[in-house]
N, C-alpha and C positions, 0 to 999 in steps of 0.2 A: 878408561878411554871409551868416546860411546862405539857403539856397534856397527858396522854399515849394513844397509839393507840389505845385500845381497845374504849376511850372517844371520842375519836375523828372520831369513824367509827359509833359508837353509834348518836354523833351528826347532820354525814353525811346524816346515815337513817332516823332522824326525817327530817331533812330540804327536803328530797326527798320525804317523804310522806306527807308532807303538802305542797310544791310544787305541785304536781299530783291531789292533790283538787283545785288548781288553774290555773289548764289549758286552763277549757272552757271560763276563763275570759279573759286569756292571746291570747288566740288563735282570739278571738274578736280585743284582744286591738291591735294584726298586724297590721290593716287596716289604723292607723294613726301614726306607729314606725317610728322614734322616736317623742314622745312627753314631753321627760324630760330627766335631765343628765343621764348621763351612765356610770357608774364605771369598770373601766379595771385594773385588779388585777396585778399585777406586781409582781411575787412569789422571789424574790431577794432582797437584799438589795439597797440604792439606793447610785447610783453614779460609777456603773460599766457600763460596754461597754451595756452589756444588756439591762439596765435600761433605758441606753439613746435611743437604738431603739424603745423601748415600747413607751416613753415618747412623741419621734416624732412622732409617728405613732396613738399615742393619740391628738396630735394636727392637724395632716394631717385628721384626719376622723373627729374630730371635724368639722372642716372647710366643707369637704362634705357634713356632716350630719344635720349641722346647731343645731347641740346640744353641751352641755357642755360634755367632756370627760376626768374624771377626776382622773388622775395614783394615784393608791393607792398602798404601797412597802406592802406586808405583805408576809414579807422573816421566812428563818429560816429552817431547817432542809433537805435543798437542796431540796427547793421549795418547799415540799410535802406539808408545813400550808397552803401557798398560796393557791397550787391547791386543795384540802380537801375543802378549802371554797370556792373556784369556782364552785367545782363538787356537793355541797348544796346548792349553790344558787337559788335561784327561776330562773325556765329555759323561763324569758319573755325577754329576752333580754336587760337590764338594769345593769345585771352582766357580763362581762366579762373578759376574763383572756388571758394574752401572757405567750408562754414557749416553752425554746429550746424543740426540739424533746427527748433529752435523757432523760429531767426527767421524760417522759410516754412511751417510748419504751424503755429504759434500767433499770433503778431505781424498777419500779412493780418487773423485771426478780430477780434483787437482795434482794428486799425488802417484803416479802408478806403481811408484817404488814401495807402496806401504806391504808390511807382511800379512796385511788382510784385507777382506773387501767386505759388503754386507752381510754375504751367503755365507761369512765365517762363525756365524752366529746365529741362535737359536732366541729372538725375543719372547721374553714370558710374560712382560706385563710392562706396559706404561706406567708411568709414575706422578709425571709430573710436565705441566705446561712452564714454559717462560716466554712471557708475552712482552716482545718487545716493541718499542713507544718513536715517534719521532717528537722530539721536546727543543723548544726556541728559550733563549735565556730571560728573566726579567724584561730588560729595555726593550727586546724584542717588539718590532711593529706589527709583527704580525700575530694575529687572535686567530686566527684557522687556518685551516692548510688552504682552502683553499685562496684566501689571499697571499700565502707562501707563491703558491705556483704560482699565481697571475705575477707578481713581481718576475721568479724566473723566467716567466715566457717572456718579458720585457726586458730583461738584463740575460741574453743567455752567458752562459759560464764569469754569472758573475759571482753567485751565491757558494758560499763553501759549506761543506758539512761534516762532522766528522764521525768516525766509527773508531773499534775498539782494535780493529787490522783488516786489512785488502783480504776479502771470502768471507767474512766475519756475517753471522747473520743479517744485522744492521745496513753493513755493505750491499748485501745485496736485495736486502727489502729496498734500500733508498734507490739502487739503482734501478730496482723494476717499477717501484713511481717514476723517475726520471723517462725511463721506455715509456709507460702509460700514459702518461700526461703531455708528454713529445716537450723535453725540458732540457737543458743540460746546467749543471752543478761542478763544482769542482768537490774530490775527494778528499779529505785528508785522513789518512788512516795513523792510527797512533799505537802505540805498546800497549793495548791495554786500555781499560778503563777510568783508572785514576785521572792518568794526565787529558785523557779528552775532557774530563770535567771539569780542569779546570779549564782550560780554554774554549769551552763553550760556556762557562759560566761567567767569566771575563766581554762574549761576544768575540773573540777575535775567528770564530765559527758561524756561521746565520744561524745552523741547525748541527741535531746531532741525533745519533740513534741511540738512544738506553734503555735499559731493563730497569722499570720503574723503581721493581722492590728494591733494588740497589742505589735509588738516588732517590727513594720514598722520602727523608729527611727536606730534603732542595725544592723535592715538589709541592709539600706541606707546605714549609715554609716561603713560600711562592719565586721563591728564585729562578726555577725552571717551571716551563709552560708546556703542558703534552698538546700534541695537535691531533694526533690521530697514531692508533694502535695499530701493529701489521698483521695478527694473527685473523681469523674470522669471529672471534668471541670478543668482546670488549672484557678490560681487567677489570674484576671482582674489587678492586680496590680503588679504581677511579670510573665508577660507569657511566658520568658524565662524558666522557671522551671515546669519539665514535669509531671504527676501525677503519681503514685507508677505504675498504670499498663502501662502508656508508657515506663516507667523505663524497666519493662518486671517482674511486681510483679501481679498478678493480685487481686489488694484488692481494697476494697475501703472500707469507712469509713465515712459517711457522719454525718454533724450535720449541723440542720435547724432547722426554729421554725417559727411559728406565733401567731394565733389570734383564741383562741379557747371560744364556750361556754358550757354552759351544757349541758346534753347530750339530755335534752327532748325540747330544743328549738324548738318552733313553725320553719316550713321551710319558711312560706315565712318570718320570722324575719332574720334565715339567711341569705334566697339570699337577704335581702336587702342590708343585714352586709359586706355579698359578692361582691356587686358590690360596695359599699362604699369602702371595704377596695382595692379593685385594683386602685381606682381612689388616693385615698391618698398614697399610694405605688408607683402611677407613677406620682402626681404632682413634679412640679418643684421645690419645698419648702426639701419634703423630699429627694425628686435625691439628692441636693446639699449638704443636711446633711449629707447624705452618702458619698457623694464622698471625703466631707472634714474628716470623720471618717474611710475612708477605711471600710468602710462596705459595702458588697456582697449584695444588693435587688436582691430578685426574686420571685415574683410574683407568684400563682398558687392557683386555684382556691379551693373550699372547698374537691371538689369531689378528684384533683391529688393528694392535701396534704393528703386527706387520706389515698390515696393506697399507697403514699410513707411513710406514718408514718405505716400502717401496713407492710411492706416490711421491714423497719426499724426493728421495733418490733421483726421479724422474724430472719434477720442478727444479733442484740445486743441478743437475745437470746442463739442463735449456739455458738453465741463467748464465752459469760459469761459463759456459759455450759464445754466449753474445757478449762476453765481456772477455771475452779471449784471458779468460784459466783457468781454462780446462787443460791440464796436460793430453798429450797428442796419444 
């Protein structure tokens, strides 16, 4: 039977106060880290794009660290079980956890019942970008966004778009064009990714938000059309297609993630974790699995990932806020 929040914030607090009695041991045991496997928490189910970045990125730091590194899934309730148990973990560095940015800079804004917030956690390293796309199907008439928009200003709420669920990155890059550009759109938010594709592939959608590398196949094969990328970098895989503020929209929308621990981690276990994970993030093992996944590495240290996860933090806030979900 699942847990309710209030058990699971309860459980949080014991494992962080018997952690805190075990600092002065942990803070000793830095001097020879690692001296045994290491558990990297993996808050999804497995066998998604996700899953597979954690998974290599568990074998790449293996390989550095000359320890076992061993991906544990413990999914469910859009990450939060996973993270809940990272964020109690004894903070000696033996526990560790990967997670896109949204589920601690967006998810807390909409959720206040979750058993963590940002400050639950110690980031060591960025990992990776995913650059998501706004894409019109085949028949589609429109060849750029900006003739997208001029139709919306002319039809308001007549155009539909869909996303992967209401918060969802996508959602809310389309909604900050909508704000930008003074437009309105109708939402259709779906279960996920699969079935939006097909209905946007169908047209029974105008547009729709995706992550290329995941619909790389549609796009090739010209099915789907990208009109413009949300993050501020154009993707490394389509750099024909200009980002929303080249377009002349000035948004951006970013979603990234890495390698986080808890929040009272010894620092030099960090920096060690820290320069493990840049080296296994730039061996030749992991390049190559990315580049056969169409997956974005980018590297950044513990200190920039943080100022961009708080940055983040700040923009998913404003937005959720004008879009009324933000929990009160």
């Amino acid at each position: 039977m699942p847990r309710s929040p209030a058990i699971v914030r309860r459980t949080v607090r014991a494992a962080a106060l018997a952690a805190a009695f075990l600092l002065p041991a942990i803070a000793h045991a830095a001097d020879d880290y690692p001296n045994r496997p290491i558990q990297l928490i993996i808050p999804f189910a497995a066998g998604g794009g996700f899953d597979q970045t954690s998974r290599n990125l568990a074998q790449a730091l293996a390989e550095v660290l000359k320890q076992a590194v061993a991906p544990i899934n413990v999914d469910g309730a859009t990450g939060a079980i996973g993270l809940a148990r990272l964020a109690g973990a004894a903070p000696d560095g033996y526990t560790l956890g990967t997670s896109p940015a949204v589920s601690l800079t967006s998810e807390p804004h909409r959720n206040k019942s979750l058993a963590y917030r940002l400050d639950s956690f110690r980031p060591v390293c960025q990992v990776f970008d995913n650059i998501f796309a706004i894409a019109v199907p085949r028949e589609s008439p429109y060849r750029t966004l900006g003739e997208l928009i001029a139709d919306a200003r002319r039809n308001p709420g007549k155009l539909s778009y869909g996303t992967s669920g209401m918060g969802s990155i996508p959602h809310l890059g389309i909604a900050d064009l909508e704000a930008a550009a003074g437009i309105e759109m109708v939402h259709v938010p779906y279960r996920g990714d699969g079935p939006m594709q097909v209905d946007l592939l169908q047209g029974r959608v105008a547009l729709g938000g995706v992550l290329p590398s995941s619909f790389i196949g549609q796009v090739r094969a010209g099915n789907l059309r990208l009109l413009a990328v949300m993050p501020e970098q154009r993707h490394p895989a389509f750099p024909e297609v200009p980002t929303l503020s080249e377009a002349g929209f000035p948004v951006v929308q970013l979603s990234f993630g890495g390698l986080f621990a808890p929040a009272r981690t010894p620092p030099a276990i960090v920096a060690a974790l820290e320069a493990a994970c840049e080296k296994a993030v730039g061996s030749p093992a992991m390049r190559a699995w990315a580049a056969g996944a169409n997956q974005v590495l980018n590297f950044a240290s513990g200190q920039r990932f943080a100022a961009r996860l708080a940055q983040d933090s700040a923009a998913k806030a404003a937005t959720l806020r004008r879009l009324k979900l933000a929990a009160d």
